[in-house]
C-alpha beads as a LAMMPS data file, in Angstrom:
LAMMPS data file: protein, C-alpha beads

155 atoms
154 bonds

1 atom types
1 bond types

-500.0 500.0 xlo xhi
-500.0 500.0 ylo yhi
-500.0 500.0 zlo zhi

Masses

1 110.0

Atoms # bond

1 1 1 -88.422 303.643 -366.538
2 1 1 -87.612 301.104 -363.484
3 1 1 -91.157 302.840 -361.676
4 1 1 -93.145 301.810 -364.817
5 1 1 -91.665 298.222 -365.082
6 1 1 -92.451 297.985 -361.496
7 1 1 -95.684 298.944 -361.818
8 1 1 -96.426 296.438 -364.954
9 1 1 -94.559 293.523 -362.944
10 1 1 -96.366 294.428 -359.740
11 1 1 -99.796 294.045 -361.961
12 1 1 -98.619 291.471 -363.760
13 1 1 -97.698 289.419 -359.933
14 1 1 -101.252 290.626 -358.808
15 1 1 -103.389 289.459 -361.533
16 1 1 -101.499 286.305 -361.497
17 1 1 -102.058 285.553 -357.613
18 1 1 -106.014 286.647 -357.625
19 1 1 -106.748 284.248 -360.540
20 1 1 -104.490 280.975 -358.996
21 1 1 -106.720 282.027 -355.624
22 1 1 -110.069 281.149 -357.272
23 1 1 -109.226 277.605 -356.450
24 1 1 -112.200 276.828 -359.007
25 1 1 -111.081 272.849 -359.239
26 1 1 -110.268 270.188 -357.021
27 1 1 -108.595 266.752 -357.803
28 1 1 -108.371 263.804 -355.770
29 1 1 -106.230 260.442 -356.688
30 1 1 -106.820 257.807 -354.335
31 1 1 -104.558 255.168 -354.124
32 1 1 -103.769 252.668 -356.973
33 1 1 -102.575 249.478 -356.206
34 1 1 -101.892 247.093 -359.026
35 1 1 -99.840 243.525 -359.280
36 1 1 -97.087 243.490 -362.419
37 1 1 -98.246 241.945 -365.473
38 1 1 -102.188 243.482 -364.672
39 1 1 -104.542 246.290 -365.588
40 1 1 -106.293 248.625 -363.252
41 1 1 -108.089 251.802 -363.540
42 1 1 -107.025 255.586 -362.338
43 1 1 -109.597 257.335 -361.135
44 1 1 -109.363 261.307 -361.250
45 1 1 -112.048 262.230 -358.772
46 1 1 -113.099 266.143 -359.529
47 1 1 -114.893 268.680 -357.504
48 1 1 -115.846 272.138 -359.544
49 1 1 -116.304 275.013 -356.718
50 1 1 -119.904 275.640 -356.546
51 1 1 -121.357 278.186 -359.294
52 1 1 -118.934 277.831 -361.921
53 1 1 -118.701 274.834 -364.391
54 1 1 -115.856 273.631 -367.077
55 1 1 -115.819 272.904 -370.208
56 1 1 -116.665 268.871 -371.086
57 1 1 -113.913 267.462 -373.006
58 1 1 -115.624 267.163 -375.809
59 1 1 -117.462 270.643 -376.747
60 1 1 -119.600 272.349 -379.732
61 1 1 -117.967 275.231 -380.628
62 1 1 -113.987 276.004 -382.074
63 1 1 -113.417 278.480 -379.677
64 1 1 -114.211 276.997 -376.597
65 1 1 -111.298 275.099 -374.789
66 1 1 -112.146 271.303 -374.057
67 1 1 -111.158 269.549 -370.910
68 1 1 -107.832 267.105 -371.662
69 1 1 -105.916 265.098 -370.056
70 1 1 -102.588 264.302 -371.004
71 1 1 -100.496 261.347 -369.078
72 1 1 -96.989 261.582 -369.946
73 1 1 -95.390 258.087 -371.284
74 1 1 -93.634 255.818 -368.649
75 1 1 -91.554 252.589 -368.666
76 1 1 -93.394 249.572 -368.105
77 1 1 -96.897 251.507 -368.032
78 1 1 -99.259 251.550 -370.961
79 1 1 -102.035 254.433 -370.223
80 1 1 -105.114 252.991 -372.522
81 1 1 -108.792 254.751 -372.780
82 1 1 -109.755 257.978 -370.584
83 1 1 -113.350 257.681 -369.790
84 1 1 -114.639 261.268 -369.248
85 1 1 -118.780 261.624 -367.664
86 1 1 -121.090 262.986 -370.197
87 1 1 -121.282 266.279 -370.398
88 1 1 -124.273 268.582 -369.105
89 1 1 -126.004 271.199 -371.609
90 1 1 -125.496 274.757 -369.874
91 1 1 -126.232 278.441 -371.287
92 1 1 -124.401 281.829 -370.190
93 1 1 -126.601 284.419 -369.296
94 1 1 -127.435 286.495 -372.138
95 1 1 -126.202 283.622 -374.980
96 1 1 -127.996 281.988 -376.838
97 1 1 -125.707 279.172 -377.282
98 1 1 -125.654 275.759 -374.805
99 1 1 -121.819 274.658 -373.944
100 1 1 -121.310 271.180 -373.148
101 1 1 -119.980 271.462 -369.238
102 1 1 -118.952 269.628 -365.966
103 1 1 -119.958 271.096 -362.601
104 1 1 -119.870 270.343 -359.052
105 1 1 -118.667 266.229 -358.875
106 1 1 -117.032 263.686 -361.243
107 1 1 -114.347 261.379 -362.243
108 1 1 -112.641 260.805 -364.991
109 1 1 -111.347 256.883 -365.222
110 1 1 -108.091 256.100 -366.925
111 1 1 -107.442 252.534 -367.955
112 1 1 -103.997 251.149 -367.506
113 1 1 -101.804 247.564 -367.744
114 1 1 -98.627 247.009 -366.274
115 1 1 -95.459 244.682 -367.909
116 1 1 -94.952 241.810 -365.974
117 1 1 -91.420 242.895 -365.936
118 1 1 -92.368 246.346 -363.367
119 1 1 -90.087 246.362 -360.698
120 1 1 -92.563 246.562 -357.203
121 1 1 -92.561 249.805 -355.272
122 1 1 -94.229 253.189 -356.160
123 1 1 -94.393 254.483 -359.976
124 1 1 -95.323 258.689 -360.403
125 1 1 -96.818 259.375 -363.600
126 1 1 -97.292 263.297 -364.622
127 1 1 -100.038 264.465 -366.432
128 1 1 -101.747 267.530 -367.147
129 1 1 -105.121 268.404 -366.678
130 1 1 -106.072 271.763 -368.868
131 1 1 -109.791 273.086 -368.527
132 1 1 -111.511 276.155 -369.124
133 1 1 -113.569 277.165 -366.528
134 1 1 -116.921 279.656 -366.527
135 1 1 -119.362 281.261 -364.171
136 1 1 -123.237 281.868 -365.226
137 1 1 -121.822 285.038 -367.294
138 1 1 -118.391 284.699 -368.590
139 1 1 -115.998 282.347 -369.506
140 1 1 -111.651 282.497 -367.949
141 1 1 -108.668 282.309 -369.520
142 1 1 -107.768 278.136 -369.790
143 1 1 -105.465 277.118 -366.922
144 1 1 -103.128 274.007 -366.388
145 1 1 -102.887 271.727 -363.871
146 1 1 -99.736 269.587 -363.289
147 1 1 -100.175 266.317 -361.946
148 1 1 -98.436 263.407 -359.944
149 1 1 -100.301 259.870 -360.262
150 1 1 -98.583 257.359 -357.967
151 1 1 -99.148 253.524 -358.847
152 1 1 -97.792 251.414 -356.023
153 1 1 -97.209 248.273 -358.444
154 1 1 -97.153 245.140 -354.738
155 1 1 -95.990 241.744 -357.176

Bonds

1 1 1 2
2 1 2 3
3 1 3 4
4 1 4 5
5 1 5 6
6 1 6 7
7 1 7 8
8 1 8 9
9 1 9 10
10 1 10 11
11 1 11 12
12 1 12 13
13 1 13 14
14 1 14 15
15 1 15 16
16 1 16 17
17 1 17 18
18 1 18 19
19 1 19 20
20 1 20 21
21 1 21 22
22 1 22 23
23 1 23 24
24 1 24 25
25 1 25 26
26 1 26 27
27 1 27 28
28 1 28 29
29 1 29 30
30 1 30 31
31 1 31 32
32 1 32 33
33 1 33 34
34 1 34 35
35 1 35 36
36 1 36 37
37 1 37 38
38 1 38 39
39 1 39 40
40 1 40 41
41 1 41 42
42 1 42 43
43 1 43 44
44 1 44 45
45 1 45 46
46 1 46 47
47 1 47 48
48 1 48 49
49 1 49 50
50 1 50 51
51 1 51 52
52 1 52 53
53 1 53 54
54 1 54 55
55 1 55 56
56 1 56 57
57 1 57 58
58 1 58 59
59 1 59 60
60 1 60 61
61 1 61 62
62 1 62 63
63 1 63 64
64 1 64 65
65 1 65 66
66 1 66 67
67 1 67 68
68 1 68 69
69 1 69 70
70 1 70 71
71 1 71 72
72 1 72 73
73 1 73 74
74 1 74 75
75 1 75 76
76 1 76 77
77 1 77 78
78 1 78 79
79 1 79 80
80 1 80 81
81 1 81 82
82 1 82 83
83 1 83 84
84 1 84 85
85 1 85 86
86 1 86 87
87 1 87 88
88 1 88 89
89 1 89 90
90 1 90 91
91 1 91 92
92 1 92 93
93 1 93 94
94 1 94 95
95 1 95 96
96 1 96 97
97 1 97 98
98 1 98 99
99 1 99 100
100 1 100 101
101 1 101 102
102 1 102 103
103 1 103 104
104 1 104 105
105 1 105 106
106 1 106 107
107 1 107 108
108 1 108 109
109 1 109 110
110 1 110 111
111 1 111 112
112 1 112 113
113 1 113 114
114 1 114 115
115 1 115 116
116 1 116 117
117 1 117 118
118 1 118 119
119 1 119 120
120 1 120 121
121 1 121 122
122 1 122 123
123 1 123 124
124 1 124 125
125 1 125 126
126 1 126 127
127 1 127 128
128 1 128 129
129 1 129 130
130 1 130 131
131 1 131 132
132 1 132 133
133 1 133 134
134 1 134 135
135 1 135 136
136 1 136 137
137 1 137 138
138 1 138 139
139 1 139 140
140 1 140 141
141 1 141 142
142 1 142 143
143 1 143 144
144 1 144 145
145 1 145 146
146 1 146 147
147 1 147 148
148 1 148 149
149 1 149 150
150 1 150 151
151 1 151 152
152 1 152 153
153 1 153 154
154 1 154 155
């Protein structure tokens, strides 16, 4: 019994390492700097590994996962509209249907205001960033991406 459960964990520890190795997407945050009391924009800057694509954010069919973004709520921060890039039209080999997708570059811009009342120094707002992410014949399981967003409020 403990050589089976070794063998399913092992598999389990495997499958789990190969797929986080893929290293399909890339995010860059540069810096945000931003006076209390104003608005500025986040921008996510996104590089999909060459030969696959994700899902846009908005997409055709049920079972396909969209690309979201989810900022978590903060004090003194109030996250308005996420502007996402329109989407390109893309077909898998041997479908006949076109996804809506994102491949190789693009950002994704985040709207924000600050209350006058922030104290200065360096706010970190967590998000997630979930995506589902293909190559020209099949489609992965969706994966999660945690994310840190400093905002270095300077009045």
């Amino acid at each position: 019994m403990k050589y089976c459960l070794f063998i399913i964990l092992s598999f389990y520890f495997w499958a789990g390492n190969h797929q986080q190795k893929s290293n399909i997407l890339h995010i860059n945050i540069p810096e945000i700097f931003v006076d209390s009391g104003e608005s500025s924009t986040i921008q996510l800057m996104v590089k999909v590994k060459e030969g696959f694509h994700i899902q846009a954010n908005k997409v055709d069919e049920e079972y396909l996962i969209p690309t979201t973004l989810v900022i978590n709520r903060y004090n003194n921060i109030m996250i308005g509209k996420q502007t996402f890039p329109k989407s390109k039209k893309f077909r898998l080999e041997g479908s006949d249907v076109y996804l809506n997708i994102y491949d190789g570059n693009f950002n994704i811009s985040i709207l924000f205001n600050t209350d006058p009342h922030i104290k200065k120094g360096i706010h970190n707002l967590s998000a997630t960033l979930q995506y589902q992410a293909c190559d020209s014949k099949r489609c992965f399981s969706p994966k999660t991406i945690n994310l840190s967003i400093p905002i270095k409020v300077i009045n």
